[in-house]
C-alpha positions as CSV (number, residue, x, y, z in Angstrom):
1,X,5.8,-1.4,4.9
2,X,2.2,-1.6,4.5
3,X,-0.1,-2.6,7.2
4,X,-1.7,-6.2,7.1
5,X,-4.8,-6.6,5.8
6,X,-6.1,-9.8,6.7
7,X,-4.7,-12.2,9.6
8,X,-4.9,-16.2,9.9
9,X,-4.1,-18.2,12.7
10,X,-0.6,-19.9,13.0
11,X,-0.4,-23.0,10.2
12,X,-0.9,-26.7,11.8
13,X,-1.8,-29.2,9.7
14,X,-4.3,-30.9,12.3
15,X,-6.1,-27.2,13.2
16,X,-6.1,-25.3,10.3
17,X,-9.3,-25.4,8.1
18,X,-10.4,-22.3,5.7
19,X,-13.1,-21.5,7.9
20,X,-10.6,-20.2,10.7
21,X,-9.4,-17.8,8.7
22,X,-11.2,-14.1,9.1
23,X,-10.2,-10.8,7.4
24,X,-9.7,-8.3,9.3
25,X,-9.7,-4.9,7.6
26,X,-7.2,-2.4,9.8
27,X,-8.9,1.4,10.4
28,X,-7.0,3.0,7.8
29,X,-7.2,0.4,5.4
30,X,-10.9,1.2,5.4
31,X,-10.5,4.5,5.0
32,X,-8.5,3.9,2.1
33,X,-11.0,1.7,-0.1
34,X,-13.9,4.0,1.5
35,X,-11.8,7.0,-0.5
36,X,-10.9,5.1,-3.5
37,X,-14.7,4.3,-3.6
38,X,-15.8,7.9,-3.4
39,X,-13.6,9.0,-6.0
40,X,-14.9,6.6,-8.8
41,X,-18.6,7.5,-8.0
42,X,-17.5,11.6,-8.0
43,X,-15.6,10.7,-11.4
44,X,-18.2,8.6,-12.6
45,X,-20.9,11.5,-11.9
46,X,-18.7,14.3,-13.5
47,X,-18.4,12.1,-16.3
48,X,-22.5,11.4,-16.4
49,X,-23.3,15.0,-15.6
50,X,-21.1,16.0,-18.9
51,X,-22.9,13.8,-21.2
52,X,-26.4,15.3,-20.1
53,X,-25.0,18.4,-21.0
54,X,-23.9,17.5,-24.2
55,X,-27.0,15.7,-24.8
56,X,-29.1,19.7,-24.6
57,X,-26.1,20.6,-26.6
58,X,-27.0,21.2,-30.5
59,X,-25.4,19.3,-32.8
60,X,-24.3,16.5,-30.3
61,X,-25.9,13.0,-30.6
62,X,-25.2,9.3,-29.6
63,X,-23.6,10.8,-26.3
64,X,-22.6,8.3,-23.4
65,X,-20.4,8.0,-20.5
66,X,-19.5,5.3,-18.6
67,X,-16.3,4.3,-16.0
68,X,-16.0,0.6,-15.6
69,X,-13.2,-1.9,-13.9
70,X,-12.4,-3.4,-17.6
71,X,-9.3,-5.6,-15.7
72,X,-8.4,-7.3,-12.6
73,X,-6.5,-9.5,-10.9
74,X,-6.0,-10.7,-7.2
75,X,-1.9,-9.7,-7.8
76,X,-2.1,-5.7,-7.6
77,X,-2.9,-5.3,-11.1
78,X,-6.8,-3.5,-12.3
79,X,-7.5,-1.2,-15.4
80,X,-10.3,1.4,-14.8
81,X,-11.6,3.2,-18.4
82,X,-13.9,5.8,-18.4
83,X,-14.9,7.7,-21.2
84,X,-17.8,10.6,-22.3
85,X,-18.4,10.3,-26.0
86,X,-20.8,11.6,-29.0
87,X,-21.2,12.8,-31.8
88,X,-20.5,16.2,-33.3
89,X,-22.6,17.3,-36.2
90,X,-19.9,18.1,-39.1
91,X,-16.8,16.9,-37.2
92,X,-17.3,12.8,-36.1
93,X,-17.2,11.2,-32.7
94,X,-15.4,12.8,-29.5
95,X,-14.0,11.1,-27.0
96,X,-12.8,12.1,-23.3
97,X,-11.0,9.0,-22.4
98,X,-9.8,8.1,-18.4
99,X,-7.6,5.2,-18.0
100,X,-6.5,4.0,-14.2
101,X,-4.0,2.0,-14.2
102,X,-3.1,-0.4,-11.1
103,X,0.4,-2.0,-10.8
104,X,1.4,-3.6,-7.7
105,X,1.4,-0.4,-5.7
106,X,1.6,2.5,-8.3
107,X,-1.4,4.4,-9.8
108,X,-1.5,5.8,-13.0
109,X,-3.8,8.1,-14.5
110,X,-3.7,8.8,-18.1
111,X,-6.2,11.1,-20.2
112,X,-6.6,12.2,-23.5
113,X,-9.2,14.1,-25.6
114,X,-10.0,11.8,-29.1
115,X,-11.8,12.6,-32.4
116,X,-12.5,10.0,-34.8
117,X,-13.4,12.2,-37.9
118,X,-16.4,11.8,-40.1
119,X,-13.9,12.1,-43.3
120,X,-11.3,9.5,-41.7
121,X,-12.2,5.9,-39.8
122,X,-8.6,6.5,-37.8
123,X,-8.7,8.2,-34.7
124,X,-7.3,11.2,-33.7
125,X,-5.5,12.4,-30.4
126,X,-6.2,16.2,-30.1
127,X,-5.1,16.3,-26.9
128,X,-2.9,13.9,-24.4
129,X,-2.4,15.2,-21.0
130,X,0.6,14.3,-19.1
131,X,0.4,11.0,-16.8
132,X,-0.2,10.7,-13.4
133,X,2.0,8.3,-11.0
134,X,0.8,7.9,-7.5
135,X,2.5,5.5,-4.6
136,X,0.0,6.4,-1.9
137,X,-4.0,5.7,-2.6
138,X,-5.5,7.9,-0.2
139,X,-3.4,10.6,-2.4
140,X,-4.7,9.3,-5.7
141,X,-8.2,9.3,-4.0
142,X,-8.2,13.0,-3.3
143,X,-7.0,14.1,-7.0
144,X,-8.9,11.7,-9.0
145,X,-11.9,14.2,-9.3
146,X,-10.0,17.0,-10.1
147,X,-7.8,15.2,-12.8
148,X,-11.5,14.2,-14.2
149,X,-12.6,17.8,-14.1
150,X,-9.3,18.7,-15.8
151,X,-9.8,16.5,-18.6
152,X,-13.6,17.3,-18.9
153,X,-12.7,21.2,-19.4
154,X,-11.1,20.3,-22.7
155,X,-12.9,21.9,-25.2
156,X,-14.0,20.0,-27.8
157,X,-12.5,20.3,-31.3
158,X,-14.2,22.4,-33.9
């Protein structure tokens, strides 16, 4: 069972007001979010650093990269996408995609390589790797960079 993260005093009608209430984050519950933290900003530089170099890359335009909390709720659920994407002269758009997926206590990390084709408006998955399930954060934490970097050594389609 998971540690408490916040404690409030005992409920009595006459005593109780929402000012009295104080959250107190436990040791390792800081470490946690202090982990989960450095991940995203490691992931989100991988994914920044990429698009620079595709950017010096000929025949690469309209390159960005971006990792943003597209979902949450106060429940256990978020969505994390991140993404590096341009466009290759003679082939269409390319996408490395990075979805983090939040439910109740699970983590799930799915990735996929995209192409949207200059000679078709669908797009295309060229590669999906396999998902990702994590129970413990601290765990997820310490692979999110690497399953980045995994994902970012894809080469792109030709």
């Amino acid at each position: 069972m998971a540690a408490a993260l916040w404690s409030a005093p005992a409920f009595r009608s006459d005593a109780w007001r929402p000012e009295s209430v104080s959250l107190l984050l436990v040791p390792e519950a800081e470490a946690v979010v202090s982990d989960l933290i450095a991940a995203l900003h490691s992931t989100a530089r991988l994914f920044a650093s990429m698009a620079r170099e595709l950017r010096e890359c000929d025949g690469w335009s309209s390159v960005s990269s971006t990792l943003e909390v597209v979902h949450w709720t106060t429940d256990g659920h978020a969505a994390i996408s991140g993404y590096v994407e341009g466009e290759k002269a003679g082939l269409g758009a390319v996408a490395w995609s990075l979805d983090l997926i939040r439910d109740g206590e699970v983590w799930r990390v799915d990735r996929s390589l995209n192409l949207n084709a200059d000679t078709d408006d669908e797009q295309q998955t060229v590669t999906e790797m396999d998902a990702v399930e994590y129970d413990d954060s601290r765990a997820f934490a310490g692979d999110l960079p690497g399953l980045a970097r995994e994902l970012l050594d894809l080469p792109a389609p030709v």
